[in-house]
N, CA, C and O atoms as a CHARMM CRD file, in Angstrom:
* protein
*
  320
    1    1 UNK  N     11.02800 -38.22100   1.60400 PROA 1      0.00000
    2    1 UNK  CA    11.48200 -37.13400   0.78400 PROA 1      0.00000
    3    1 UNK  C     10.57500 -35.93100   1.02300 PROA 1      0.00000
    4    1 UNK  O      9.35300 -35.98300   0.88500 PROA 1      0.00000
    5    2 UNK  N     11.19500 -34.94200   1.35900 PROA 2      0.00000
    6    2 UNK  CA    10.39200 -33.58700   0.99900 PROA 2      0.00000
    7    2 UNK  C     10.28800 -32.59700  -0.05400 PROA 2      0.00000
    8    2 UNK  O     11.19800 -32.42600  -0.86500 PROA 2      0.00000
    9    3 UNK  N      9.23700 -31.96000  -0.06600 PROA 3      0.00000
   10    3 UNK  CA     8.69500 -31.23700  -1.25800 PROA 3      0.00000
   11    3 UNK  C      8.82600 -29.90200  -0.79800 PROA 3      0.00000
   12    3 UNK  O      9.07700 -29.68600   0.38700 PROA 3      0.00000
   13    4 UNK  N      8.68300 -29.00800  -1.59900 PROA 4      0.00000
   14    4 UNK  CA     8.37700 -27.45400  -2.07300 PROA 4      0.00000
   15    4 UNK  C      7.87200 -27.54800  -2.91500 PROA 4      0.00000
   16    4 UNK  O      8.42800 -28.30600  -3.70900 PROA 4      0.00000
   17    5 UNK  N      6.58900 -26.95300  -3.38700 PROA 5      0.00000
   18    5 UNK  CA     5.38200 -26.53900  -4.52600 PROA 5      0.00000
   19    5 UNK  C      5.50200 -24.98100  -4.22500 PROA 5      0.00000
   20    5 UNK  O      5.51600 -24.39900  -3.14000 PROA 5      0.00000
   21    6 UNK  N      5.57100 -24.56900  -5.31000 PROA 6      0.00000
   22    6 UNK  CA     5.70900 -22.74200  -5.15300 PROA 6      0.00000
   23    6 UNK  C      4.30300 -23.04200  -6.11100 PROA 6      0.00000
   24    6 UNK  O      4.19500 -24.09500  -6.73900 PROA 6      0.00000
   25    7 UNK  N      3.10000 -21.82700  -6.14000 PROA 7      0.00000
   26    7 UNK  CA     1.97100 -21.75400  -6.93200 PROA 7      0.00000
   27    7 UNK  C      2.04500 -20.34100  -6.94600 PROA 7      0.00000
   28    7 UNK  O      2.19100 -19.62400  -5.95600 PROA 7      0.00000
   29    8 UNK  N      1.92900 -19.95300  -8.21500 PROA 8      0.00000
   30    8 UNK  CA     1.94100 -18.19800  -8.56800 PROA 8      0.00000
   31    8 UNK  C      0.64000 -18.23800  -9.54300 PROA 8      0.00000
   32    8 UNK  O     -0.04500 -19.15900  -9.98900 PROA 8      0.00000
   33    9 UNK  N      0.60900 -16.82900  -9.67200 PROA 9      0.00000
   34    9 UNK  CA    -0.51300 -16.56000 -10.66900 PROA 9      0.00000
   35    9 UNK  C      0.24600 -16.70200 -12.70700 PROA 9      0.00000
   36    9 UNK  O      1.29700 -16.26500 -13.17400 PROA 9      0.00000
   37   10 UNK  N     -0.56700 -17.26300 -13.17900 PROA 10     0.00000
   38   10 UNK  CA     0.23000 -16.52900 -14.35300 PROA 10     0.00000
   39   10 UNK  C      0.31400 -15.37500 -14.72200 PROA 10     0.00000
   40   10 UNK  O     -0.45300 -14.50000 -14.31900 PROA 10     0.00000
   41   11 UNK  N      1.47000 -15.13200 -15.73300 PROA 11     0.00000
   42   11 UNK  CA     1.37300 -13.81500 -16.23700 PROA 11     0.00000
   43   11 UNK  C      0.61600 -13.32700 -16.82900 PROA 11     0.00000
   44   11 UNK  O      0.12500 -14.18700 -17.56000 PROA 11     0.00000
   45   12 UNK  N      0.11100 -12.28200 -17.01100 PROA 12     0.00000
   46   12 UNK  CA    -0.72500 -11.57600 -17.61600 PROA 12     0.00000
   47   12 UNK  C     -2.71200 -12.02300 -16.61500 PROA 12     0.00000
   48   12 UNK  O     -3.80300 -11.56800 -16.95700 PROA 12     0.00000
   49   13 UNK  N     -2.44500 -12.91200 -15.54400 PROA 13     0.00000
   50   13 UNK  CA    -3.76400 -12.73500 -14.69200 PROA 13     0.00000
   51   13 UNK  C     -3.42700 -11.52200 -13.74800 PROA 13     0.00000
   52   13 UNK  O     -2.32200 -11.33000 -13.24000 PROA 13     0.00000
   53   14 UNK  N     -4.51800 -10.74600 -13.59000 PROA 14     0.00000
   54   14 UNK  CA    -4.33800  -9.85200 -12.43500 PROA 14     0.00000
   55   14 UNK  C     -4.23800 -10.24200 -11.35800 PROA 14     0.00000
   56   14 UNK  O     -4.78000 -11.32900 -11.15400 PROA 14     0.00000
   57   15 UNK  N     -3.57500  -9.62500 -10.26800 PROA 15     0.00000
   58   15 UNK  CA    -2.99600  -9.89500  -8.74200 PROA 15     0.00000
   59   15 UNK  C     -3.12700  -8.66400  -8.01100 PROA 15     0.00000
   60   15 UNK  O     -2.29600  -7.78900  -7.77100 PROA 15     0.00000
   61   16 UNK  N     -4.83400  -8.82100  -7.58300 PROA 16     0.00000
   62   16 UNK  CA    -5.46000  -7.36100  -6.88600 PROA 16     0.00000
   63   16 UNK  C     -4.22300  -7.42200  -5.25600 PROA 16     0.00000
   64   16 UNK  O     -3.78300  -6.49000  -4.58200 PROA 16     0.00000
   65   17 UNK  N     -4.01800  -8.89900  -5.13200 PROA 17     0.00000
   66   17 UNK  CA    -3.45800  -8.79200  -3.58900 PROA 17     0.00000
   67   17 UNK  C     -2.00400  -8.49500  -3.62100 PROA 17     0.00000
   68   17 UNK  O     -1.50700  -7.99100  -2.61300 PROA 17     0.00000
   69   18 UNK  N     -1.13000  -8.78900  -4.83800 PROA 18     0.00000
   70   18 UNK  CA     0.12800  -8.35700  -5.25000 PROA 18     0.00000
   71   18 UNK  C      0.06600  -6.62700  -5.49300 PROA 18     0.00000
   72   18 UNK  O      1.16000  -6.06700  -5.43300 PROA 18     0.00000
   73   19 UNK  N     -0.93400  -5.91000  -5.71500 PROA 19     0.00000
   74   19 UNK  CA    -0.96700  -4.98000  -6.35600 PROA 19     0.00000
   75   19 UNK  C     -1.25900  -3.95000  -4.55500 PROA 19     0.00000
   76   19 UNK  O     -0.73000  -2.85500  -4.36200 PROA 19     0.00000
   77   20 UNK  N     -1.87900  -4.42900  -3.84100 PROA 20     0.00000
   78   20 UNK  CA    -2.12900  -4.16600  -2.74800 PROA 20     0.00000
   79   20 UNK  C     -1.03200  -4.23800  -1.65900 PROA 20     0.00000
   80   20 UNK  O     -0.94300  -3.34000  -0.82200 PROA 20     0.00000
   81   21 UNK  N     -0.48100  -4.93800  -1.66200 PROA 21     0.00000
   82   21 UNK  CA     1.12900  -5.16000  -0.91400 PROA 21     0.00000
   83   21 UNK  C      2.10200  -4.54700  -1.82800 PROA 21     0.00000
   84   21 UNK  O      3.16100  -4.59000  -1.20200 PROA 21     0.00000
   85   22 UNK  N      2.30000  -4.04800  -2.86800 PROA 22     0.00000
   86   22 UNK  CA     3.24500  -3.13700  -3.29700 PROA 22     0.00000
   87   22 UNK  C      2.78000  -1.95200  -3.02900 PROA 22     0.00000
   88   22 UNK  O      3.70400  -1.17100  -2.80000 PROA 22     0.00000
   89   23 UNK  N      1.54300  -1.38500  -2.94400 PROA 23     0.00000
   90   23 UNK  CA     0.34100  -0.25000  -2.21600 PROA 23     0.00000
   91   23 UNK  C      1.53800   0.22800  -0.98800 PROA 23     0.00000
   92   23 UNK  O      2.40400   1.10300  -0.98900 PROA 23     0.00000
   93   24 UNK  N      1.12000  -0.78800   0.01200 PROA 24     0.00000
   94   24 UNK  CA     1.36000  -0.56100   1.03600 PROA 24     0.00000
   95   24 UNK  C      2.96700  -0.81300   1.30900 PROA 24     0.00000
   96   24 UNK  O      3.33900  -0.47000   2.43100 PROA 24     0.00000
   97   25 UNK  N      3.96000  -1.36200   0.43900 PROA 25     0.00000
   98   25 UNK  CA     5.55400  -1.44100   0.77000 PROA 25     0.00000
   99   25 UNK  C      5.36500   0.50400   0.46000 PROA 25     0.00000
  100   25 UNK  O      5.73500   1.30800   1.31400 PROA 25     0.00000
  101   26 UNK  N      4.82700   0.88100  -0.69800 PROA 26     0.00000
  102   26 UNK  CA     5.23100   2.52000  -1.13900 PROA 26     0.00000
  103   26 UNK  C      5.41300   3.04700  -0.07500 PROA 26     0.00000
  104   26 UNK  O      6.46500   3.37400   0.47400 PROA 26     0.00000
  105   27 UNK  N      3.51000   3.21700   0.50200 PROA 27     0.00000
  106   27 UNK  CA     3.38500   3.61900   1.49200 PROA 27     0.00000
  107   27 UNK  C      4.07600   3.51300   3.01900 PROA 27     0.00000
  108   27 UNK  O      3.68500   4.21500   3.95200 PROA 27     0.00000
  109   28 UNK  N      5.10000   2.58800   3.12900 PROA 28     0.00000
  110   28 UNK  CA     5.51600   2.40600   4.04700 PROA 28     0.00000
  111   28 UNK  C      7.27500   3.20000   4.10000 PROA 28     0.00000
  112   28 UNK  O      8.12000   3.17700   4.99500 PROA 28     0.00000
  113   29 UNK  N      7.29000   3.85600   2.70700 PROA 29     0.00000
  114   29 UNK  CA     8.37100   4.04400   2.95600 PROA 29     0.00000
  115   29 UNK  C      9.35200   3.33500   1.79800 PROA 29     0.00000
  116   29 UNK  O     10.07500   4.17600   1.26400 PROA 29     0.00000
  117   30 UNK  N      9.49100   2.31000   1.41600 PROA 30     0.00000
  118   30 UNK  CA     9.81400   1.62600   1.04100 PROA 30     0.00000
  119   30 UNK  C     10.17200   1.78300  -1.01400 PROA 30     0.00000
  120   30 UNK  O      9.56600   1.11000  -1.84800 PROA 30     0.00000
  121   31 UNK  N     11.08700   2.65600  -1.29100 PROA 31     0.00000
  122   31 UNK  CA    11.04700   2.87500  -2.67100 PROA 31     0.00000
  123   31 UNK  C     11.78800   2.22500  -3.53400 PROA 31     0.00000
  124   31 UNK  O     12.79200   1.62800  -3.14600 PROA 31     0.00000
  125   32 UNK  N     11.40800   2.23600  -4.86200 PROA 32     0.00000
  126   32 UNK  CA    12.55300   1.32000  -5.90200 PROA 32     0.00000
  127   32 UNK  C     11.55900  -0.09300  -5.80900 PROA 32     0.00000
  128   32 UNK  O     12.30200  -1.07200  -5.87200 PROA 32     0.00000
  129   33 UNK  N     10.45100  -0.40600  -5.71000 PROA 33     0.00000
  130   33 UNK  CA     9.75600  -1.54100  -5.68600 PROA 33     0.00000
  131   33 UNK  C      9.22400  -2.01500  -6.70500 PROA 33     0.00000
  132   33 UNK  O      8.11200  -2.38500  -6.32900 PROA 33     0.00000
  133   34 UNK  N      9.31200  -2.18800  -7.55000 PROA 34     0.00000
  134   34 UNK  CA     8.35700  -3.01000  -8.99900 PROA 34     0.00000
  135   34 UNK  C      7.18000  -3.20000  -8.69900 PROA 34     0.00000
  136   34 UNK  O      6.39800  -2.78000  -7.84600 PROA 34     0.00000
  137   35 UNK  N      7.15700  -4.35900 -10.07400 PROA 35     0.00000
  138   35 UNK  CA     5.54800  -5.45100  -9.57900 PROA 35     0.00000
  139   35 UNK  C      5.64400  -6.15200  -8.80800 PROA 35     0.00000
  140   35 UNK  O      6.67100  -6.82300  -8.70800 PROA 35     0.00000
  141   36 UNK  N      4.64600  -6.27400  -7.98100 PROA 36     0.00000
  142   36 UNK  CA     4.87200  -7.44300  -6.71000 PROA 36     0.00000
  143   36 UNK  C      3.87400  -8.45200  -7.24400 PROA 36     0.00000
  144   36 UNK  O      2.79800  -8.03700  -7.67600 PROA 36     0.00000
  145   37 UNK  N      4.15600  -9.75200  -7.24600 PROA 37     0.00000
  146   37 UNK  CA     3.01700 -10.61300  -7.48600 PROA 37     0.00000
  147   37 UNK  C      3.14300 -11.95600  -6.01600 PROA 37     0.00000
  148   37 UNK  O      4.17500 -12.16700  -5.37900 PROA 37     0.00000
  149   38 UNK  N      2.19000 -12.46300  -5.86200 PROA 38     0.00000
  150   38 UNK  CA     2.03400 -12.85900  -4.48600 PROA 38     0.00000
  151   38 UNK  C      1.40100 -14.50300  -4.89700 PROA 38     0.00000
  152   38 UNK  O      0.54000 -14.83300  -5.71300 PROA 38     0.00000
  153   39 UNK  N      2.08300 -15.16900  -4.12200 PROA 39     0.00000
  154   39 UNK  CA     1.58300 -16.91800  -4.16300 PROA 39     0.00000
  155   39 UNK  C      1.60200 -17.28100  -3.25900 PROA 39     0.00000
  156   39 UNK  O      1.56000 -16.41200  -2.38800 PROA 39     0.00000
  157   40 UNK  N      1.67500 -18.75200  -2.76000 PROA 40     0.00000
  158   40 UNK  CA     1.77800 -19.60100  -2.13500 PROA 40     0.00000
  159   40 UNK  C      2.85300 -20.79200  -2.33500 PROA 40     0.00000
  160   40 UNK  O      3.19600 -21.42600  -3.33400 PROA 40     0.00000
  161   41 UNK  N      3.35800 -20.85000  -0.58300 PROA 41     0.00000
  162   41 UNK  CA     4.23500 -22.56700  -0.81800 PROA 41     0.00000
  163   41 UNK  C      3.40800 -23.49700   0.16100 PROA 41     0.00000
  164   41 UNK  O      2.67100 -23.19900   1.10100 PROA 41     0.00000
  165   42 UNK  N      3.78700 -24.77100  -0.39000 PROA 42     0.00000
  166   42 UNK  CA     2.94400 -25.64400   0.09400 PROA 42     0.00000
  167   42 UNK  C      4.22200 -26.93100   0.41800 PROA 42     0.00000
  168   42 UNK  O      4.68600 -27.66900  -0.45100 PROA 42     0.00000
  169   43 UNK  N      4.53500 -26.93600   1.63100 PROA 43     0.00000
  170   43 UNK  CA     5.84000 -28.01000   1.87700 PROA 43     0.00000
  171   43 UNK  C      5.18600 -29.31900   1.68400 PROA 43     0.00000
  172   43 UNK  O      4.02300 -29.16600   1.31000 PROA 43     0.00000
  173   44 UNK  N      5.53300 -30.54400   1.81000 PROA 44     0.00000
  174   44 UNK  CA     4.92300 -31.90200   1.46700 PROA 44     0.00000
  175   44 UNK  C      5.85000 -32.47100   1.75500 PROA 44     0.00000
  176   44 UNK  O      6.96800 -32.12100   1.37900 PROA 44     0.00000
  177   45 UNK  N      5.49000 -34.16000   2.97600 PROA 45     0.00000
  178   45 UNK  CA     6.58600 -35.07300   2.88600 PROA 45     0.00000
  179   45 UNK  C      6.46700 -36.13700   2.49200 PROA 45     0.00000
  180   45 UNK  O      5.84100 -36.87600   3.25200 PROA 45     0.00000
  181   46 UNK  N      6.81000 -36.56700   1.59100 PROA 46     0.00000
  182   46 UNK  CA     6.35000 -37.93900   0.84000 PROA 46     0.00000
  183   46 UNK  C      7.06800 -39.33600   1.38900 PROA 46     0.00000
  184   46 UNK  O      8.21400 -39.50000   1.80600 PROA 46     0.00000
  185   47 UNK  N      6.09200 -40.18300   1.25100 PROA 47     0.00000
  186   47 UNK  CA     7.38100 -41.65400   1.75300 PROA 47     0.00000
  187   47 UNK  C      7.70000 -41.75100   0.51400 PROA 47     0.00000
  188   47 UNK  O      6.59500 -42.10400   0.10300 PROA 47     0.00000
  189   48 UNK  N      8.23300 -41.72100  -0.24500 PROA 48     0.00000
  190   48 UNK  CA     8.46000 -42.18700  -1.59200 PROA 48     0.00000
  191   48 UNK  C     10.08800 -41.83200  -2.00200 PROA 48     0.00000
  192   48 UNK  O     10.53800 -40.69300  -2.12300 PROA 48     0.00000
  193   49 UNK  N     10.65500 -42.78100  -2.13600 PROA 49     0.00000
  194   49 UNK  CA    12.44400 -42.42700  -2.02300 PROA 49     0.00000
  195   49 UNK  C     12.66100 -42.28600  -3.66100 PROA 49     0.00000
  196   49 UNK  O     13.16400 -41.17000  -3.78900 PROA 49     0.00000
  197   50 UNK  N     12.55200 -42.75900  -4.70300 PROA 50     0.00000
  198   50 UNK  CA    12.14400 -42.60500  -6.12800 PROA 50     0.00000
  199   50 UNK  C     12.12900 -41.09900  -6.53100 PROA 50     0.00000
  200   50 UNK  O     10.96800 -40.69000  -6.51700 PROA 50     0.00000
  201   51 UNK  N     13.00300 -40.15900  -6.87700 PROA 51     0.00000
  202   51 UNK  CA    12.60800 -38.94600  -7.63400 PROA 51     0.00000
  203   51 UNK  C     11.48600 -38.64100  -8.52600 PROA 51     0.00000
  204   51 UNK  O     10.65300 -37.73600  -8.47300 PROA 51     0.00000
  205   52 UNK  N     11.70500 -39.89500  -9.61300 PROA 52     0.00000
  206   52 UNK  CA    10.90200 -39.47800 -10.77500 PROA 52     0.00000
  207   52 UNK  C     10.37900 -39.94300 -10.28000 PROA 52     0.00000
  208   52 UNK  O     11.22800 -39.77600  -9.40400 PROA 52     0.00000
  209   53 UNK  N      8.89600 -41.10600  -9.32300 PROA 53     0.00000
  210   53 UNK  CA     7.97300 -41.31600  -8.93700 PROA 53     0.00000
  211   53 UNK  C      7.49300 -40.04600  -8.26300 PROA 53     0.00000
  212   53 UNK  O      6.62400 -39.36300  -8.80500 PROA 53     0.00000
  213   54 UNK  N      8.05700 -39.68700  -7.03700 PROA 54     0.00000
  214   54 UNK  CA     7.95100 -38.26400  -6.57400 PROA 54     0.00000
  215   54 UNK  C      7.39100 -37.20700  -7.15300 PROA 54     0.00000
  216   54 UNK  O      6.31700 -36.77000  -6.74100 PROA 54     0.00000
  217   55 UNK  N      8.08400 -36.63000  -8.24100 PROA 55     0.00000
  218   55 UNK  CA     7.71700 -35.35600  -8.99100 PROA 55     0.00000
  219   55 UNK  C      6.57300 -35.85800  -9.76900 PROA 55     0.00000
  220   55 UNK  O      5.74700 -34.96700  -9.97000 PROA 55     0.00000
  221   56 UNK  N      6.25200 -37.03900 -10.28800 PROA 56     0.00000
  222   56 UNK  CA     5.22200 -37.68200 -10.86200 PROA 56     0.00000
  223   56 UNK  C      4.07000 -37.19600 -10.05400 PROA 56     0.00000
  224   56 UNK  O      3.12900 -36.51800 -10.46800 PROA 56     0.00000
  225   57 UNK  N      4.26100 -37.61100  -8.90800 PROA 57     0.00000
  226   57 UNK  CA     3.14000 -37.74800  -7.86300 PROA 57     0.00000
  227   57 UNK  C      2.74500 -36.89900  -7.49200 PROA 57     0.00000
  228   57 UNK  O      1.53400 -36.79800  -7.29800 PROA 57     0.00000
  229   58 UNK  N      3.73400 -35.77700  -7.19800 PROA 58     0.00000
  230   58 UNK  CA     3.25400 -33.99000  -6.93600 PROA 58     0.00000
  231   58 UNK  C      3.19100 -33.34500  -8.30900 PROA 58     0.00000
  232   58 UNK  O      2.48800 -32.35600  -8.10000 PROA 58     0.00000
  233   59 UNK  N      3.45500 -33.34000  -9.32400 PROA 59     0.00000
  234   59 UNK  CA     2.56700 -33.31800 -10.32800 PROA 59     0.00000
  235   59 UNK  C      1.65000 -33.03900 -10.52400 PROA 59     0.00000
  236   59 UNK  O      1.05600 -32.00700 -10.83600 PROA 59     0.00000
  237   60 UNK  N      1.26900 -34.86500 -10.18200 PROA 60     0.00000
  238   60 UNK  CA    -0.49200 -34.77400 -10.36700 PROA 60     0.00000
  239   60 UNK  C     -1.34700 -34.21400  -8.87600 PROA 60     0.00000
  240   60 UNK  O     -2.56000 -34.09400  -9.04900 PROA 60     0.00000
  241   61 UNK  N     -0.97100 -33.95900  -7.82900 PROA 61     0.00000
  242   61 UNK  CA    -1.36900 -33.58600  -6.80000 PROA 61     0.00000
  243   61 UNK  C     -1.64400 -32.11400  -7.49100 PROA 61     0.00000
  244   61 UNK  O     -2.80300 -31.70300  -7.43500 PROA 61     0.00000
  245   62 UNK  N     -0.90500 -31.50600  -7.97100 PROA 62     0.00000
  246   62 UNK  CA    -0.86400 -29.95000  -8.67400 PROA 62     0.00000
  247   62 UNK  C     -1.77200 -29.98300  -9.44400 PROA 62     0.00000
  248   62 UNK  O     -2.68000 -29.20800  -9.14400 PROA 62     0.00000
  249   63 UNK  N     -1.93000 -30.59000 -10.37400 PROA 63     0.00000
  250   63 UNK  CA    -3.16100 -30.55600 -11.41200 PROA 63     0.00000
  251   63 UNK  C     -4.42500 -31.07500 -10.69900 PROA 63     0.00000
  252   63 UNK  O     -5.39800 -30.53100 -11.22100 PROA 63     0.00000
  253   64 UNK  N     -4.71000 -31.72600  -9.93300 PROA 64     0.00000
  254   64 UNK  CA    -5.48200 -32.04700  -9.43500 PROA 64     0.00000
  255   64 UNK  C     -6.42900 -31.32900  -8.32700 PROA 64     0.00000
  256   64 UNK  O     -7.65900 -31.36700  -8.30700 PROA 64     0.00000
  257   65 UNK  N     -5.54200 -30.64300  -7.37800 PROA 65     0.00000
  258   65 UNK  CA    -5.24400 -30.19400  -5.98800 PROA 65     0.00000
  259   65 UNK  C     -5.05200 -28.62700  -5.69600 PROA 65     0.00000
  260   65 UNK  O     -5.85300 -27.70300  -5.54900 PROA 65     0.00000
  261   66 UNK  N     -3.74000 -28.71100  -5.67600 PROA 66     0.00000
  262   66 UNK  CA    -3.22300 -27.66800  -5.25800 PROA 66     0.00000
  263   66 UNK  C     -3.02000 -25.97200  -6.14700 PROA 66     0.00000
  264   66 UNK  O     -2.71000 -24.86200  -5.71700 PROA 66     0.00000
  265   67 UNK  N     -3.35300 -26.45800  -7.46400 PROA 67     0.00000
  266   67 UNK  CA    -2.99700 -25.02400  -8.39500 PROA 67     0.00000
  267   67 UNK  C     -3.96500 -24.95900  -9.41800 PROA 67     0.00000
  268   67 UNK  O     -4.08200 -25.87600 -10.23000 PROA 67     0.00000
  269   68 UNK  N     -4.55000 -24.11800  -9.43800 PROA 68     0.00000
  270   68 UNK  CA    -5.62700 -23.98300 -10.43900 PROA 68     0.00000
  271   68 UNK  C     -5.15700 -23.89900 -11.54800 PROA 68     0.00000
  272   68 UNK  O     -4.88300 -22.70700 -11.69400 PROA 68     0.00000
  273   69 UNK  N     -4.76300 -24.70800 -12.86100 PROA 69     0.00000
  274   69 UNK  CA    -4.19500 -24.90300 -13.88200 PROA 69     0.00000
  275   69 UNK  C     -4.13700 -23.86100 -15.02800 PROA 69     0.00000
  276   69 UNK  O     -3.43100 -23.71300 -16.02600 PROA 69     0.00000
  277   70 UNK  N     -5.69700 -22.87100 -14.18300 PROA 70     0.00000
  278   70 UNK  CA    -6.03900 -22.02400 -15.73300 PROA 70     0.00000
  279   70 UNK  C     -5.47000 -20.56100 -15.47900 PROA 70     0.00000
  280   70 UNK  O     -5.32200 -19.67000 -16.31600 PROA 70     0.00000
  281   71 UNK  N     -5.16000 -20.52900 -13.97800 PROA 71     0.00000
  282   71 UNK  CA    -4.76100 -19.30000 -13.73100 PROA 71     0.00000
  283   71 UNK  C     -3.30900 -18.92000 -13.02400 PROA 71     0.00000
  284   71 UNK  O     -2.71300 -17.84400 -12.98300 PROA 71     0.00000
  285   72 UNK  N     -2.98900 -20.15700 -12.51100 PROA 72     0.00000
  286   72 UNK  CA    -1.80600 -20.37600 -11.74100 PROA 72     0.00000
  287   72 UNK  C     -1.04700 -21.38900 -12.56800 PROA 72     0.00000
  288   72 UNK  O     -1.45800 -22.20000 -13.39800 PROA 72     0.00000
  289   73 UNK  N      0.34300 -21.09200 -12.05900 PROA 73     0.00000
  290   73 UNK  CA     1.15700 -21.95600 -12.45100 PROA 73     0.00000
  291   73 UNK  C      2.08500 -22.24500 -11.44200 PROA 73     0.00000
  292   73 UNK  O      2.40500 -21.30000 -10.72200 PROA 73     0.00000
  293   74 UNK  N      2.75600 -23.70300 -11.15900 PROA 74     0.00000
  294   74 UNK  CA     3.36200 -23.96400 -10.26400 PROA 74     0.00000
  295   74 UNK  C      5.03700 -24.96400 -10.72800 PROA 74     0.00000
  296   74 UNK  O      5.38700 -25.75400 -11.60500 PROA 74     0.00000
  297   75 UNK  N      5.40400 -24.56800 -10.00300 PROA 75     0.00000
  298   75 UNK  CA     7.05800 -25.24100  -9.58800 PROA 75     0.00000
  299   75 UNK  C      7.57700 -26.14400  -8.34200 PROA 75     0.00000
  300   75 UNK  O      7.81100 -25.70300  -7.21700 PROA 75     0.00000
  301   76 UNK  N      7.68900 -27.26200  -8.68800 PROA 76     0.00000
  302   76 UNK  CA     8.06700 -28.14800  -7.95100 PROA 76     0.00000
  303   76 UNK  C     10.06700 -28.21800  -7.11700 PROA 76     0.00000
  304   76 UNK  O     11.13200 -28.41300  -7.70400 PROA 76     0.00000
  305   77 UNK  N      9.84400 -28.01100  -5.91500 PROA 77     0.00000
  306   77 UNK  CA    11.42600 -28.54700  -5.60900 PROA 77     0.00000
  307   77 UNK  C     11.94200 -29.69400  -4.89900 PROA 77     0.00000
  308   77 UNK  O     11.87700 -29.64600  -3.67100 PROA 77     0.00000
  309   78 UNK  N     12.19200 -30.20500  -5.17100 PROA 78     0.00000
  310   78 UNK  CA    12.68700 -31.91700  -4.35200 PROA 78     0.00000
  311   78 UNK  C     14.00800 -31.19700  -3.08000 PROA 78     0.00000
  312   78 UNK  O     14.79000 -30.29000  -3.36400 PROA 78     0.00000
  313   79 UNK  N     13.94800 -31.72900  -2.06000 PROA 79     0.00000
  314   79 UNK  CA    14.51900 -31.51600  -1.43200 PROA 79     0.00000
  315   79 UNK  C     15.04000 -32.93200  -0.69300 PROA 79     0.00000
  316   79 UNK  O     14.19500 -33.74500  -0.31900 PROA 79     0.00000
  317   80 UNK  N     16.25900 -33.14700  -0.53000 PROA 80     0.00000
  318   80 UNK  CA    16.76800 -34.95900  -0.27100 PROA 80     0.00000
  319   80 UNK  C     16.45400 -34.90900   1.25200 PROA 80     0.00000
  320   80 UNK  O     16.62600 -35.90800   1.95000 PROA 80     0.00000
């Protein structure tokens, strides 16, 4: 089974590098742009055929691992 983990910042943490890439979309030309906020995906292939074992398991890989709990927040996608 494969994974998608999306990891963003939460709301209300600042995002100097989101704030810096909307900088530079302006500057490029580029108008009508909002807030930009900026993360990471992290693909994953699990042997594990079980859904709810799965999301269990990347889960805790997230709390553990991959997303800093106090500042980020993350979203899991199962992909068959």
């Amino acid at each position: 089974m494969k994974a998608r983990v999306f990891v963003t910042l939460k709301n209300g943490v600042l995002d100097p590098q989101g704030k810096a890439i909307g900088h530079a979309l302006s500057g490029l030309g580029f108008e009508g742009v909002g807030e930009v906020r900026q993360g990471k995906v992290i693909d994953i292939e699990l042997a594990e055929s079980d859904r709810a074992k799965a999301k269990a398991s990347l889960t805790e890989m997230c709390e553990k691992l991959l997303a800093n709990t106090i500042i980020e927040k993350y979203d899991i996608e199962l992909q068959a």
